[in-house]
SEVEXVO-765102 format. One record per atom (N, C-alpha, C): residue number from 1; atom name; x, y negated, z negated. Coordinates in steps of 0.001 Angstrom, whole numbers, plus 500000, padded with zeros to 6 digits. Example, Ala and Ser with C-alpha at 12.3 -4.5 7.8 and 13.67 -1.06 7.14 Angstrom:
residues 2
R | num | atome | east | north | up
R | 1 | N | 513190 | 505690 | 492200
R | 1 | CA | 512300 | 504500 | 492200
R | 1 | C | 513200 | 503300 | 492200
R | 2 | N | 512850 | 502250 | 492920
R | 2 | CA | 513670 | 501060 | 492860
R | 2 | C | 512900 | 499970 | 492130
***
This chain:
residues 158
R | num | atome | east | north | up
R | 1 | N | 540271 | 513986 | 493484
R | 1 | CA | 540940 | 515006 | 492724
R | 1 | C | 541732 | 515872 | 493709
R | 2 | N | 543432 | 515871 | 493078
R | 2 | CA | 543947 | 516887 | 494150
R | 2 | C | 543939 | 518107 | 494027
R | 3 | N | 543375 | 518966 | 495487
R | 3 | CA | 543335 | 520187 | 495614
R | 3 | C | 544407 | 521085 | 495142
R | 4 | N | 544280 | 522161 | 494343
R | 4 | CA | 545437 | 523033 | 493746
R | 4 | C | 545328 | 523955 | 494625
R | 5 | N | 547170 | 524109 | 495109
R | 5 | CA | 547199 | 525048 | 496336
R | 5 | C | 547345 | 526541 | 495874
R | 6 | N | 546260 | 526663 | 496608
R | 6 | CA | 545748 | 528108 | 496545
R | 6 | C | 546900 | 529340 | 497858
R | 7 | N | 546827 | 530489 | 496858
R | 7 | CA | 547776 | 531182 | 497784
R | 7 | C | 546963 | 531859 | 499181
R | 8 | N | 547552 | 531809 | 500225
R | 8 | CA | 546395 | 532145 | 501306
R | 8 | C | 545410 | 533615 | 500390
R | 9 | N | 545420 | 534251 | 500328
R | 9 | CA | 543890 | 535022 | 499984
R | 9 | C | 543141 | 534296 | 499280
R | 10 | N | 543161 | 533522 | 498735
R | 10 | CA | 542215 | 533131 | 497539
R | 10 | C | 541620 | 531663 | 498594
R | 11 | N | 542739 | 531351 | 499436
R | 11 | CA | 542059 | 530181 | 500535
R | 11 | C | 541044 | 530862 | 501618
R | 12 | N | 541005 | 532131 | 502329
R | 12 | CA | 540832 | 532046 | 502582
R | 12 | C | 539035 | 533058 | 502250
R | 13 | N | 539149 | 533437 | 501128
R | 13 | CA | 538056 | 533661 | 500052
R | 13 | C | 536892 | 532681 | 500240
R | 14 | N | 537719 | 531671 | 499672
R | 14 | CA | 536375 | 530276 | 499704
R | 14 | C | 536257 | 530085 | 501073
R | 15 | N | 536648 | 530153 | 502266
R | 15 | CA | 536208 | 529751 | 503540
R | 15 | C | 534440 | 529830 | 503199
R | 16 | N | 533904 | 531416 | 503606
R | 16 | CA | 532411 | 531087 | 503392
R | 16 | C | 531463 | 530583 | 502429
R | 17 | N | 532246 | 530283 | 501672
R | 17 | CA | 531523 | 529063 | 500590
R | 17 | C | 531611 | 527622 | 500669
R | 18 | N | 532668 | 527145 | 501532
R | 18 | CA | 532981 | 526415 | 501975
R | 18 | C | 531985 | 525515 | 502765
R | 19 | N | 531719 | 526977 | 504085
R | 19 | CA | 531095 | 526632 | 505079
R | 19 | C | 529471 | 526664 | 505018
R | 20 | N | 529161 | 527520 | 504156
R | 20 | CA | 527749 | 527437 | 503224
R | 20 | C | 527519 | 526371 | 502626
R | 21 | N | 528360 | 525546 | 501611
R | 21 | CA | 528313 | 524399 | 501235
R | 21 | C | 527805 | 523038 | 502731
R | 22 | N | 529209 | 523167 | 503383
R | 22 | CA | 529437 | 522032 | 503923
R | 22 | C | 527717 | 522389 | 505093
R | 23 | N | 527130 | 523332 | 505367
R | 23 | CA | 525808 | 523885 | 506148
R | 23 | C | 524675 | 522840 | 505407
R | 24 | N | 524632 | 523250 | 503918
R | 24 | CA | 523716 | 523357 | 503006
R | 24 | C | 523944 | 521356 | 503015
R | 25 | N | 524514 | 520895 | 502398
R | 25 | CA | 524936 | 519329 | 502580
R | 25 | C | 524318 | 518960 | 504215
R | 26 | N | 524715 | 519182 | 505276
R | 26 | CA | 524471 | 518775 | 506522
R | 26 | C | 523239 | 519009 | 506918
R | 27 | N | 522288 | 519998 | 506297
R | 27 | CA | 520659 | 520213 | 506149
R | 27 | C | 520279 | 518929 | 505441
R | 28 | N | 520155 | 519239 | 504472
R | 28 | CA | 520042 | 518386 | 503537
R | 28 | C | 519899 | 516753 | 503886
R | 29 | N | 521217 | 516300 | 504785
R | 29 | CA | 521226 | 514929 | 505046
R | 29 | C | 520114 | 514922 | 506335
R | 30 | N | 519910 | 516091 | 507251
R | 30 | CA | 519315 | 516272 | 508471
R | 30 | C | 517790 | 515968 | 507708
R | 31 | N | 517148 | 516397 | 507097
R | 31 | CA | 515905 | 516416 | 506301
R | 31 | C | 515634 | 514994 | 505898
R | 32 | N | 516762 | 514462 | 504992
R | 32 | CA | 516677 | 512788 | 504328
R | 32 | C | 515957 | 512104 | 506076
R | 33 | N | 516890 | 512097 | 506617
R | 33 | CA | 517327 | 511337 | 507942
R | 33 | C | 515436 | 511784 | 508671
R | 34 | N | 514962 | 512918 | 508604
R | 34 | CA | 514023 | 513057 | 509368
R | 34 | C | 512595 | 512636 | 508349
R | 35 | N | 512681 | 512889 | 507332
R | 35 | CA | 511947 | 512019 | 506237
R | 35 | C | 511754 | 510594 | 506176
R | 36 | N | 512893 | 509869 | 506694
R | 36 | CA | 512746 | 508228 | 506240
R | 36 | C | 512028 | 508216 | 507889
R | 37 | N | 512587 | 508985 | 508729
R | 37 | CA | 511865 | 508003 | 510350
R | 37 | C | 510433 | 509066 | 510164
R | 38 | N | 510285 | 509614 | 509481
R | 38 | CA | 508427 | 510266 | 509406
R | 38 | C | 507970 | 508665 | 508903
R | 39 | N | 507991 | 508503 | 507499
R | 39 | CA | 507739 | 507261 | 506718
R | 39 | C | 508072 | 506324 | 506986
R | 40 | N | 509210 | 505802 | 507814
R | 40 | CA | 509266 | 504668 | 508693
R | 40 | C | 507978 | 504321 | 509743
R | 41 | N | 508064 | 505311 | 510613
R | 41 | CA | 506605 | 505489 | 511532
R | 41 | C | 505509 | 505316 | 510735
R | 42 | N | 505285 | 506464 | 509627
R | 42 | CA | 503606 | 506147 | 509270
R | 42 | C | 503811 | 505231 | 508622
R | 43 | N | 504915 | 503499 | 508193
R | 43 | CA | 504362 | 502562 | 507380
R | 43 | C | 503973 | 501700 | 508739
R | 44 | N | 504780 | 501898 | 509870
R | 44 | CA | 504294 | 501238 | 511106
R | 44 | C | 502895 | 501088 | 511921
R | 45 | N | 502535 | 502480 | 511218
R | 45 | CA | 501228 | 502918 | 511873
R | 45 | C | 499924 | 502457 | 510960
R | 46 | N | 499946 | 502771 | 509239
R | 46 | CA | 499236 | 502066 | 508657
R | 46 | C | 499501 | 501197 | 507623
R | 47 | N | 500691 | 500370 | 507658
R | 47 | CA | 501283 | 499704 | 506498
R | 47 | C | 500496 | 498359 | 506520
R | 48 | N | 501318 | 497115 | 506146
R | 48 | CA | 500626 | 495751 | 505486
R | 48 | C | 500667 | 495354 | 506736
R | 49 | N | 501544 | 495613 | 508326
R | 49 | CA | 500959 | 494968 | 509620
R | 49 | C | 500051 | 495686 | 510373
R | 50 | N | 499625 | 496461 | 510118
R | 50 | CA | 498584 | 496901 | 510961
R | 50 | C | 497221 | 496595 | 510263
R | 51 | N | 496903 | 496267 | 508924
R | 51 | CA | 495947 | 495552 | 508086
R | 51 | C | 495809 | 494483 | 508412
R | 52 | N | 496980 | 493801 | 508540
R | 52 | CA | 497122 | 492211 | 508946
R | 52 | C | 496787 | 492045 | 510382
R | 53 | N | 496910 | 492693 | 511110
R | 53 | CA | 496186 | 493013 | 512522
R | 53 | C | 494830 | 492970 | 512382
R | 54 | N | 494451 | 494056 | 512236
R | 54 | CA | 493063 | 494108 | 512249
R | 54 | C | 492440 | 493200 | 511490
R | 55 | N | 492589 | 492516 | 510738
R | 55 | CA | 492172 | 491842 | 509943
R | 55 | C | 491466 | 490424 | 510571
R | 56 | N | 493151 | 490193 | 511319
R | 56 | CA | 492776 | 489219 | 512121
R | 56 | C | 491991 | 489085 | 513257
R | 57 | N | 492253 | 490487 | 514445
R | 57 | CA | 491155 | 490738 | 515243
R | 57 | C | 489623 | 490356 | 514649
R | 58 | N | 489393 | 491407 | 513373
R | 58 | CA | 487925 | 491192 | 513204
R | 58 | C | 487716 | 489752 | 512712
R | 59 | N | 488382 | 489106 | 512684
R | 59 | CA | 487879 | 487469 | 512354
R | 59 | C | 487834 | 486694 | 513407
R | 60 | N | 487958 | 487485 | 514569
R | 60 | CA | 488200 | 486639 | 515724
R | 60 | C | 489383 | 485691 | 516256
R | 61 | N | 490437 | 485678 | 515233
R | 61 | CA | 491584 | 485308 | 515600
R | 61 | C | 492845 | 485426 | 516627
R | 62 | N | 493441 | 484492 | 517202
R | 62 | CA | 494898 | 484986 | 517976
R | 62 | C | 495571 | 484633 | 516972
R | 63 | N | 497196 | 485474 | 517067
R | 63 | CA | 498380 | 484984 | 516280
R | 63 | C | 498210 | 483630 | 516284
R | 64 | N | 498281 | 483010 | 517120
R | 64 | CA | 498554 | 481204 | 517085
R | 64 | C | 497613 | 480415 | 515923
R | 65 | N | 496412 | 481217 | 516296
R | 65 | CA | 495073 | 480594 | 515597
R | 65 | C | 495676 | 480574 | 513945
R | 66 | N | 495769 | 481564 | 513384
R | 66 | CA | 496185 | 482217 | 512078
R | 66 | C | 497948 | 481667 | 511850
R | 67 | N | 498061 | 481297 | 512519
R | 67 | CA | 499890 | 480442 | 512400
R | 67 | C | 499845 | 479802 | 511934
R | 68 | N | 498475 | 478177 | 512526
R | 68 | CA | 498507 | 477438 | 512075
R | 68 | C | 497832 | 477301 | 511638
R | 69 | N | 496674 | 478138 | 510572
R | 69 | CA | 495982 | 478153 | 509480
R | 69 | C | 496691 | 478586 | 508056
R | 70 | N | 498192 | 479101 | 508195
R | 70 | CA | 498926 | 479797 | 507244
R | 70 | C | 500262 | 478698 | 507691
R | 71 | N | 500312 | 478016 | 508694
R | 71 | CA | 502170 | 477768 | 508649
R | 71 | C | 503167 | 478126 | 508691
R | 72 | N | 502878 | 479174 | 509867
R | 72 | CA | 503886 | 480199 | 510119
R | 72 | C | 504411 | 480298 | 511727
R | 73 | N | 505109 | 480213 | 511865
R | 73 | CA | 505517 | 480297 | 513057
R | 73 | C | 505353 | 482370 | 513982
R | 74 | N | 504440 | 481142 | 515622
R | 74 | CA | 504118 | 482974 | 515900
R | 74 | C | 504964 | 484428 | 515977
R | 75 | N | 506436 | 484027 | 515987
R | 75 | CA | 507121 | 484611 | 515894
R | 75 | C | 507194 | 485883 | 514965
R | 76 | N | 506705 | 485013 | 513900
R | 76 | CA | 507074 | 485205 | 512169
R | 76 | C | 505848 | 486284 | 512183
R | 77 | N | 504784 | 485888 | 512315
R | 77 | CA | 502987 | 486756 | 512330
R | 77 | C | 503495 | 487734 | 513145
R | 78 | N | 503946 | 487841 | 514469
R | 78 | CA | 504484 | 489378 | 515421
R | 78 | C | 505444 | 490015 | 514263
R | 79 | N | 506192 | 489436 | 513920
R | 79 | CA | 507486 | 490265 | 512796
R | 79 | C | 506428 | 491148 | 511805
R | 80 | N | 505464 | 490194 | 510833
R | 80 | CA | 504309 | 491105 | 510501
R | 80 | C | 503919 | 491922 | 510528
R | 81 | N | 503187 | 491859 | 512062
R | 81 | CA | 502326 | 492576 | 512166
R | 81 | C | 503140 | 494232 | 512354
R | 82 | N | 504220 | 493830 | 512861
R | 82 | CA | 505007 | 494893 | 513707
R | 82 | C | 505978 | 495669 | 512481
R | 83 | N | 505680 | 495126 | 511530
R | 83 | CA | 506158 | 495741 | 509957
R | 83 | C | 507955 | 495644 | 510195
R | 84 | N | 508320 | 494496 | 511056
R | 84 | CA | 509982 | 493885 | 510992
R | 84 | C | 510091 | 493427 | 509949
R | 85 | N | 509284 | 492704 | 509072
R | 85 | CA | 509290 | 491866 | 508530
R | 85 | C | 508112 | 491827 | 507203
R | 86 | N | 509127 | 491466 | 506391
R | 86 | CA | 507554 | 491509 | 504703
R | 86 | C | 507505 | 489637 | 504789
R | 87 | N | 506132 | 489583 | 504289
R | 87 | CA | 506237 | 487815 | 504051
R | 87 | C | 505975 | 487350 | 502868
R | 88 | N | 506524 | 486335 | 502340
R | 88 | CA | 506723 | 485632 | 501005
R | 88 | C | 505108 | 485725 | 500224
R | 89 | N | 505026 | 485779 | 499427
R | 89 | CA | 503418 | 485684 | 498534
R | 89 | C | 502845 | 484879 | 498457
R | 90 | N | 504149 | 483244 | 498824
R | 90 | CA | 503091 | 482038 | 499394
R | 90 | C | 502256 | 482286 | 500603
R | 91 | N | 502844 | 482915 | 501490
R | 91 | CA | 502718 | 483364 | 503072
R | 91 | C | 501326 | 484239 | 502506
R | 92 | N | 501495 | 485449 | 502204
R | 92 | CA | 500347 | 486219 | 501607
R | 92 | C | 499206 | 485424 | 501158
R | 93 | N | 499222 | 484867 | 500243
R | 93 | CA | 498351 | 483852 | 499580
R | 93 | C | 497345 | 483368 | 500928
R | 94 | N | 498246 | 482533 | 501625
R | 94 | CA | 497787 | 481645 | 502495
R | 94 | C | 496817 | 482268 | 503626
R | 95 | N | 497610 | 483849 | 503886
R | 95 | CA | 496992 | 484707 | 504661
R | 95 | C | 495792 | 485050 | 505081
R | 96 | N | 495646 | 485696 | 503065
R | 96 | CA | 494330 | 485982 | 502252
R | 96 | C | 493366 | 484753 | 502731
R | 97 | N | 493656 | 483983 | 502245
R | 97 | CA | 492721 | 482844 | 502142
R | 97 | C | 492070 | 481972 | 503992
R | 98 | N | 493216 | 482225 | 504621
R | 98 | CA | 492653 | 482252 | 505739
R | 98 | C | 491603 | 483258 | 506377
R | 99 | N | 492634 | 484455 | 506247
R | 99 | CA | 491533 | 485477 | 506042
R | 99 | C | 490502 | 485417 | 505909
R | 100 | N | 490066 | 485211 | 504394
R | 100 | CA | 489002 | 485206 | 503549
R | 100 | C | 488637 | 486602 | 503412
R | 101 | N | 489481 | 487190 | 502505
R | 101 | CA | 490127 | 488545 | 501969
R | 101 | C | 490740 | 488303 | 500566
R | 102 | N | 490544 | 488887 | 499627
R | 102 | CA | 492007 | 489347 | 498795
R | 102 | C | 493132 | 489721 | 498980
R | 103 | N | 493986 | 489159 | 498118
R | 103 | CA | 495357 | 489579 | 498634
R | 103 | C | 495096 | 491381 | 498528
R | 104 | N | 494889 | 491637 | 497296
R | 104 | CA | 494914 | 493063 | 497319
R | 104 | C | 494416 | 493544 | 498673
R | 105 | N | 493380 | 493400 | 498984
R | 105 | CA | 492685 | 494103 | 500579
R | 105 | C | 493694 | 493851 | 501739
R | 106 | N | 494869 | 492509 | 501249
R | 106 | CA | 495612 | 492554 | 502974
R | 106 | C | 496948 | 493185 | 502743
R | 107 | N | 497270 | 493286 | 501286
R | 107 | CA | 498381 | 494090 | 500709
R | 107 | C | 498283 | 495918 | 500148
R | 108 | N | 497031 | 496199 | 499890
R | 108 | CA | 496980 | 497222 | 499987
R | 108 | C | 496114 | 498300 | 500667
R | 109 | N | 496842 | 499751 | 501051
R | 109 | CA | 495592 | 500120 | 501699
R | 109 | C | 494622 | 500227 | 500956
R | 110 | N | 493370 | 501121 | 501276
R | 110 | CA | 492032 | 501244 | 500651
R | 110 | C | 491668 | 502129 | 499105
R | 111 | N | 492740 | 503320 | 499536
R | 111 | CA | 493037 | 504268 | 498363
R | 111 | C | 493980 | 503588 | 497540
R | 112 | N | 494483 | 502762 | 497863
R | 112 | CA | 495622 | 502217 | 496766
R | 112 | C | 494937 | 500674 | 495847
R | 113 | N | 493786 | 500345 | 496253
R | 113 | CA | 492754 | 499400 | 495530
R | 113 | C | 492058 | 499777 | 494615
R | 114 | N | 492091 | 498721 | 493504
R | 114 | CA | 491023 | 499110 | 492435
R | 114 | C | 489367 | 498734 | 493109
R | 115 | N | 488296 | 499323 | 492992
R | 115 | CA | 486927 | 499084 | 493051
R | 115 | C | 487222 | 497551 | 493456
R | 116 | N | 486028 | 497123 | 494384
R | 116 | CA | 486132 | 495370 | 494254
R | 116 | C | 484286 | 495444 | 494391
R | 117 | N | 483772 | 494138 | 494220
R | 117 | CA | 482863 | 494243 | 494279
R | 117 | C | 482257 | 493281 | 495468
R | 118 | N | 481400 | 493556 | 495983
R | 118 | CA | 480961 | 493523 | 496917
R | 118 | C | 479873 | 491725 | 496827
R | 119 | N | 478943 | 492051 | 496244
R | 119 | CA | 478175 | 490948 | 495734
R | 119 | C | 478759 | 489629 | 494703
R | 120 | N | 478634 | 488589 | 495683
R | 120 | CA | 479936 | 487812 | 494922
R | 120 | C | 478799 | 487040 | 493745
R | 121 | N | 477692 | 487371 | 494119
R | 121 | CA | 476675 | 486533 | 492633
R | 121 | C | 476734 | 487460 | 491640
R | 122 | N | 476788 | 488597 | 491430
R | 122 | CA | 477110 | 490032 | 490688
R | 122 | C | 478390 | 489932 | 490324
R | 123 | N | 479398 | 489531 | 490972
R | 123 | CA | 480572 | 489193 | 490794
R | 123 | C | 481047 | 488038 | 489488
R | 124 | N | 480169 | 487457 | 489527
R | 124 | CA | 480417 | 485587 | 488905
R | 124 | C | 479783 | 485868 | 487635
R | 125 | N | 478350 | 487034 | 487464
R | 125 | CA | 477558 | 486860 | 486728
R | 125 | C | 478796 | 487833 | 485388
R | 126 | N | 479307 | 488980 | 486491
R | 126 | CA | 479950 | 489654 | 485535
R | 126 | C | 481216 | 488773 | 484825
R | 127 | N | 481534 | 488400 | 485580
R | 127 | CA | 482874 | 487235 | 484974
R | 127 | C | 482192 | 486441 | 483718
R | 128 | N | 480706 | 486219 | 483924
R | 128 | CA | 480359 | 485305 | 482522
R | 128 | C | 479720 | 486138 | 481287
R | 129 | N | 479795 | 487767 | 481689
R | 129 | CA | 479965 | 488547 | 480741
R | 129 | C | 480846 | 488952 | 479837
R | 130 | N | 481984 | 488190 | 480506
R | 130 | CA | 483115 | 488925 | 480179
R | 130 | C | 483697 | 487548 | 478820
R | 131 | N | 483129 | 486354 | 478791
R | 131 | CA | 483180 | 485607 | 477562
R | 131 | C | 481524 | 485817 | 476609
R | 132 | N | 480998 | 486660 | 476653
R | 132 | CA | 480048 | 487029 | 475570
R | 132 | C | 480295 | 487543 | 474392
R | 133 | N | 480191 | 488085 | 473140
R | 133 | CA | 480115 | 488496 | 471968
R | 133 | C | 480805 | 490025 | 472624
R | 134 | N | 481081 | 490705 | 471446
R | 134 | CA | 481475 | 491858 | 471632
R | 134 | C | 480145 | 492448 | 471380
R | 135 | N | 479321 | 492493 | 470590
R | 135 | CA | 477916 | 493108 | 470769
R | 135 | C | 477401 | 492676 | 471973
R | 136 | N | 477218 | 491557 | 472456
R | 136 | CA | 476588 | 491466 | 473702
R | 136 | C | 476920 | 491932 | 474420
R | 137 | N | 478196 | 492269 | 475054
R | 137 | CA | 478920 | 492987 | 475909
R | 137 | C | 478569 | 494328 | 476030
R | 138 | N | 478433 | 494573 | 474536
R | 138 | CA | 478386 | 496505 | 474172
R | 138 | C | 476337 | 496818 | 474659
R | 139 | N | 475787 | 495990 | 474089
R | 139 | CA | 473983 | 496046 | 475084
R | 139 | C | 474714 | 496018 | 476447
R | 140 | N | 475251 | 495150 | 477280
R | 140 | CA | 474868 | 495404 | 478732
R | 140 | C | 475712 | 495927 | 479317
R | 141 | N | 476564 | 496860 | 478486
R | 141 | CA | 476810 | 497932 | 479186
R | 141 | C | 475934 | 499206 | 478835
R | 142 | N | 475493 | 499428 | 477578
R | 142 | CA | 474482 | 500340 | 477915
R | 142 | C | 473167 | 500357 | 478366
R | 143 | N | 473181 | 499030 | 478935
R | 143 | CA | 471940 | 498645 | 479983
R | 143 | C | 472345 | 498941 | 481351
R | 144 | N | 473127 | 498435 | 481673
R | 144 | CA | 474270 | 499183 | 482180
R | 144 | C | 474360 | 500610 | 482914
R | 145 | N | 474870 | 501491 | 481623
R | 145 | CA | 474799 | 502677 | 482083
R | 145 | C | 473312 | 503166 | 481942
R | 146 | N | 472498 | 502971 | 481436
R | 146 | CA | 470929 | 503421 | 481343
R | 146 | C | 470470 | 503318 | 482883
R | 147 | N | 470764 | 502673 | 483555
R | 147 | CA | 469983 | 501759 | 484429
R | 147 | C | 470691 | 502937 | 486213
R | 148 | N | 472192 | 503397 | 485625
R | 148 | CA | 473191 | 504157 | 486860
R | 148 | C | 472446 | 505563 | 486060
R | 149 | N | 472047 | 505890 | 485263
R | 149 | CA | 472023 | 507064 | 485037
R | 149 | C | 469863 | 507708 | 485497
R | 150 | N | 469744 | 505930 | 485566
R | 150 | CA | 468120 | 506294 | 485945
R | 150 | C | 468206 | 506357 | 487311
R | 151 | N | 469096 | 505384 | 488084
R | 151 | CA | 469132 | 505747 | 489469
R | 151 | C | 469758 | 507289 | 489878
R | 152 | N | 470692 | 507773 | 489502
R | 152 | CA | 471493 | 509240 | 489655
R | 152 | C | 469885 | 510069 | 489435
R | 153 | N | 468904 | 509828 | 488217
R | 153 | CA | 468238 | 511381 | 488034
R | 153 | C | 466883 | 510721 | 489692
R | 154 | N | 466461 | 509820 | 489752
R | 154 | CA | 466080 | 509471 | 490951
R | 154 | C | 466464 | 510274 | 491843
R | 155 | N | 467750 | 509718 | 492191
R | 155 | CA | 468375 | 510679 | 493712
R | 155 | C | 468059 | 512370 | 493084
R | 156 | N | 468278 | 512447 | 492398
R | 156 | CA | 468702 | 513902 | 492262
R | 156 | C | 467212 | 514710 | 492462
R | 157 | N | 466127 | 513929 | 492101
R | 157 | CA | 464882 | 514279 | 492489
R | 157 | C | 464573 | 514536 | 493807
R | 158 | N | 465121 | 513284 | 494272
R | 158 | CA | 464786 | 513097 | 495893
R | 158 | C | 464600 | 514629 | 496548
***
């Protein structure tokens, strides 16, 4: 849009609004700019490669080991780990399973997971709850909760 020429007083009026503006804009981008390299850093520090790190440490793994348990070239696992690089969900998949993890646990952090359960026979038994009757279902959950609410007045005795 072209500027309508203003007679010098009225130009030179807006100068400090001008320069307030053009201040206020140049903050503004200074803030964006120092925001993305905060959050750049902390995804470096605890994002999906530093999970994938440790992950592998505690399994006793080197990159190489986990390369060729997933099919990845070591290159590709440093890009990872070093958060250069996101990897395909086949890649993930394969990860997990080398791992012997959930994807969720190597894709998300800890606060960002739903509950998992721990006991994988507790695990299986609940899965064959989950094709029972709708009355059956509705008993063992208030067996269920009977059973968390007898342990809670327990502790609370303690």
């Amino acid at each position: 849009m072209p500027y309508k020429k203003l007679s010098s007083k009225k130009r030179y009026d807006n100068v400090p609004y001008r320069l307030e503006y053009i201040h206020s804009t140049v903050k503004s981008i200074f803030k964006v700019r120092v925001m993305m390299t905060i959050m750049k850093n902390e995804n470096r520090e605890t994002g999906f490669g530093k999970r994938l790190a440790e992950l592998r440490k505690q399994r006793g793994l080197t990159q190489q080991q986990l390369c060729e348990l997933v099919g990845v070239h070591v290159s590709m696992l440093s890009n990872y780990e070093s958060n250069r690089s996101q990897p395909t969900l086949e890649v993930i998949r394969k990860m997990a399973l080398a791992l012997d993890v959930t994807a969720d646990e190597l894709v998300f952090d800890k606060a960002e997971r739903q509950p998992q359960m721990l006991d994988k026979e507790l695990l299986k038994n609940w899965e064959k709850i989950d094709g029972l009757p709708d009355d059956d279902k509705l008993a063992v959950k208030k067996i269920v909760a009977a059973l968390l609410v007898k342990h809670s007045v327990e502790l609370a005795v303690r």
